[in-house]
Each structure stands twice: as structure tokens, then as C-alpha cells.
TIDREN-443584 format. One record per residue (C-alpha): residue number from 1; x, y, z negated. Coordinates in steps of 0.5 Angstrom, whole numbers, plus 500, padded with zeros to 3 digits. Example, Ala and Ser with C-alpha at 12.3 -4.5 7.8 and 13.67 -1.06 7.14 Angstrom:
<rs>
(r 1; (525; 491; 484)),
(r 2; (527; 498; 486)),
</rs>
This chain:
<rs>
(r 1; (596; 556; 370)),
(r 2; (601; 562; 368)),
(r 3; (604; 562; 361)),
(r 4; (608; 569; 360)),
(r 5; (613; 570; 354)),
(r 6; (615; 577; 351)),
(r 7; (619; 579; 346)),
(r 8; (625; 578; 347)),
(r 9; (631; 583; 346)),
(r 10; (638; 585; 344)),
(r 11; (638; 584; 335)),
(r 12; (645; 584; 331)),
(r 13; (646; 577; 326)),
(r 14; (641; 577; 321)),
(r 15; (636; 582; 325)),
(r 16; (629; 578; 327)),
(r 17; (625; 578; 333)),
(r 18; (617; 575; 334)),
(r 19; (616; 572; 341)),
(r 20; (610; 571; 345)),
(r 21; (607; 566; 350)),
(r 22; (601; 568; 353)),
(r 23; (597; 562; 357)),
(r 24; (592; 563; 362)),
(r 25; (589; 558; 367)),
(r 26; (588; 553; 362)),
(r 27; (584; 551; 356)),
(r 28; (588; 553; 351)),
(r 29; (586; 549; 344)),
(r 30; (587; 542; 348)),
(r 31; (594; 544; 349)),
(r 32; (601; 542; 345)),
(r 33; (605; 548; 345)),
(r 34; (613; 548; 345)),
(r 35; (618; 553; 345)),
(r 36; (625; 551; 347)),
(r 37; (631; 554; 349)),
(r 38; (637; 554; 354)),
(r 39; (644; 557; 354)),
(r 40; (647; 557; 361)),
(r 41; (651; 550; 363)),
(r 42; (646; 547; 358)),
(r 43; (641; 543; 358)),
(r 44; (635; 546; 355)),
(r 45; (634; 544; 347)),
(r 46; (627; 543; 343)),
(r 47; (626; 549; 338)),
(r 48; (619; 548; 335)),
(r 49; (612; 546; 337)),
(r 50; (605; 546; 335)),
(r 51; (600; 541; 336)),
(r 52; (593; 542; 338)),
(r 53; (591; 540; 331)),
(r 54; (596; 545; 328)),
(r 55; (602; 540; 327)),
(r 56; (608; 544; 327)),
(r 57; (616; 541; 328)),
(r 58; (622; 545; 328)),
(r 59; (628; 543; 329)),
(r 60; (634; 543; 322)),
(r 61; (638; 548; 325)),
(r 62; (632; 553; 324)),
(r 63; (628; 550; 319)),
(r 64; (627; 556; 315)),
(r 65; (629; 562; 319)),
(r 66; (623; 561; 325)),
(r 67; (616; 560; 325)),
(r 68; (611; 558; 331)),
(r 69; (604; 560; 330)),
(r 70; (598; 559; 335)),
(r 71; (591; 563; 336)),
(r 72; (587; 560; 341)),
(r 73; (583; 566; 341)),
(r 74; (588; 570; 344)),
(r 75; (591; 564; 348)),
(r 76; (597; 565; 344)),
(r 77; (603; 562; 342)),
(r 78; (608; 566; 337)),
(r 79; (616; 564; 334)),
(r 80; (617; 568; 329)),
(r 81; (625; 568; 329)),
(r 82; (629; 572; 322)),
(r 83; (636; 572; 321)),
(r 84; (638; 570; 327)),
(r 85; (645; 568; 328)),
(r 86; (648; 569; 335)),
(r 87; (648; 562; 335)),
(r 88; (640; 562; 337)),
(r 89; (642; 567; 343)),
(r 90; (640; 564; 349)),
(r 91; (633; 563; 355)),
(r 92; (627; 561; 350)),
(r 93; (622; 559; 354)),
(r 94; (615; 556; 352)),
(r 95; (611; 550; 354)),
(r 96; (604; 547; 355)),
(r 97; (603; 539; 355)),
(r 98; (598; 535; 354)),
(r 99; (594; 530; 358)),
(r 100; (592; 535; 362)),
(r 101; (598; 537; 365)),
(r 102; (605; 540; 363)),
(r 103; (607; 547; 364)),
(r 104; (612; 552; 362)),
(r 105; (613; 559; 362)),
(r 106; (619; 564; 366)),
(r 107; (623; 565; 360)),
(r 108; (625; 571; 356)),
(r 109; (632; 573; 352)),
(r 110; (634; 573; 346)),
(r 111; (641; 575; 345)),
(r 112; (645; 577; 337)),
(r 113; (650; 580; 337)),
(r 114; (654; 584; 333)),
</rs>
């Protein structure tokens, strides 16, 4: 199983960015999918999830300002982030569980600056 995050960078507050989670070795629409994060010396925090049947959470720090998103046809998982605010700089990572298994990705980062 190999999940691969893309998209992240180097933004200005108030700029956006779109991250992708890319799944393989999995059958992917029997998955929950996550996105978390994780600022060095701190423990990893929950940012958003999608369930198999397309429920979605977000945590309040964020409500309004991202949104996760799934295409099982590309075995996908997207965090759409706007207005982002230095606050959000941090490793984003993407998560896979359910009763088959629990995986995660490598990790991509996100940095706003001004």
C-alpha cells in the first residue's frame, strides 16, 4: 500500500493551495480517508476527514477555509485549503483506515509566510 501527497509549497497569508493523496495497493472506496498535520515538536493533529460514504469533518480552526474531497475513480483524496494563515504551516500528511488496515502517506509541506 503507498499513499502519495502532492501540492504543497510556499504561499503568502490569505493565498490557497490544493493537496492531493494518491492511494495504490488498496481498494480505495472501502477506505476512510484523513488529512492531518504536524508541526515539529508536536504531536500530529486532525485536520479533515472523509468517510467511505462521504461523510465529512473538519476541525473549527479550518471550517470554512478548506475542504476534503474524494474521487474513488482516481483513487484520490484532495484538501482544498483558501485563505491560508500561517498558522496552517505545518507537514500535512494523508491517512487510509478502516477494517482493512490503517496507512499513511510521506508527508508534504505547507508553509505561509508573508
Amino acid at each position: 500500500v503507498q499513499l502519495v501527497e502532492s501540492g504543497g509549497g510556499s504561499v503568502q497569508p490569505g493565498g490557497s493551495l490544493k493537496l492531493s493523496c494518491v492511494a495504490s495497493g488498496l481498494i480505495f472506496s472501502l477506505y476512510n480517508m484523513g488529512w492531518y498535520r504536524q508541526i515539529p515538536g508536536k504531536q500530529r493533529e486532525f485536520v479533515a476527514s472523509i468517510s467511505e460514504y462521504r461523510h465529512r469533518d473538519v476541525i473549527e480552526s479550518v471550517k470554512g477555509r478548506f475542504t476534503i474531497s474524494r474521487d474513488n475513480a482516481k483513487d484520490a483524496v484532495y484538501l482544498e485549503m483558501n485563505n491560508l494563515q500561517p498558522g496552517d504551516t505545518a507537514v500535512y500528511y494523508c491517512e487510509a483506515y478502516g477494517q482493512l488496515g490503517d496507512y499513511w502517506g510521506q508527508g508534504t509541506q505547507v508553509t505561509v509566510s508573508a
